[in-house]
C-alpha positions as CSV (number, residue, x, y, z in Angstrom):
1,X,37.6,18.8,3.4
2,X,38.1,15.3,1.8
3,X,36.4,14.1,4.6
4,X,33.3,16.1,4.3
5,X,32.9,15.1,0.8
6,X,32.5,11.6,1.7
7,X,30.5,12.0,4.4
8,X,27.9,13.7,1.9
9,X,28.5,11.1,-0.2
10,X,27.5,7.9,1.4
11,X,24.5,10.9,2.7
12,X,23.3,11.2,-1.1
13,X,24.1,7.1,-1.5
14,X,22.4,6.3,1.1
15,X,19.1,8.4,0.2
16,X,19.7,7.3,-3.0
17,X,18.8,3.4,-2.3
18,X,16.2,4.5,0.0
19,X,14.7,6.2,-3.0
20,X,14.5,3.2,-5.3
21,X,13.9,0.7,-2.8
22,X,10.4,3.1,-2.4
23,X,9.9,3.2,-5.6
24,X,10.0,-0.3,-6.7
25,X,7.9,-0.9,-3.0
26,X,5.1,1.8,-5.0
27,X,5.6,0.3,-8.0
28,X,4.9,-3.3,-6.8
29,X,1.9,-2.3,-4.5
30,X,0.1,-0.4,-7.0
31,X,0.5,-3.2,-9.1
32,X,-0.9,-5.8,-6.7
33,X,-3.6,-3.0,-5.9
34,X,-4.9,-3.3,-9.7
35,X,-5.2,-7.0,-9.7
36,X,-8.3,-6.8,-6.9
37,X,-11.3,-7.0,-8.5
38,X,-14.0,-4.8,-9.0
39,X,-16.6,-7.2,-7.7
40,X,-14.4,-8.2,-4.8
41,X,-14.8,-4.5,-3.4
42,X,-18.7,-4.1,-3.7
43,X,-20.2,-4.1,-0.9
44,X,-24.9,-4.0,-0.8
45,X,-26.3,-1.8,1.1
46,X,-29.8,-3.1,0.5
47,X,-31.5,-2.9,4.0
48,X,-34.8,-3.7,2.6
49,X,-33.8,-7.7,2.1
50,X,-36.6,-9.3,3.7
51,X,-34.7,-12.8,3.9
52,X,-31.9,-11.3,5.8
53,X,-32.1,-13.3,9.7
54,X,-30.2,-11.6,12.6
55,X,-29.4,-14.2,15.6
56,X,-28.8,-12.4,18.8
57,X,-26.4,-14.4,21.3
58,X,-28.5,-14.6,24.9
């Protein structure tokens, strides 16, 4: 029985760590995430820009 009880306890250990180590992984993305600005992301879909030159490769 003694045995059994360890083996679910290095189970719970073990999914312990693997809990924080996703958590401060979350944590750490999201805060990278934030630091992007907004002006970074925005993309003009103005299709009527009359100075806008396509080059075609023959």
């Amino acid at each position: 029985m003694k045995k059994v009880l360890k083996v679910i306890a290095i189970i719970v250990a073990v999914a312990g760590i693997a809990a924080a180590v996703y958590a401060i992984v979350k944590k750490f993305l999201d805060k990278k995430e934030a630091e992007v600005p907004a002006e970074e992301e925005y993309v003009s879909a103005d299709l009527a820009d009359e100075d806008f030159v396509t080059e075609t490769v023959a």
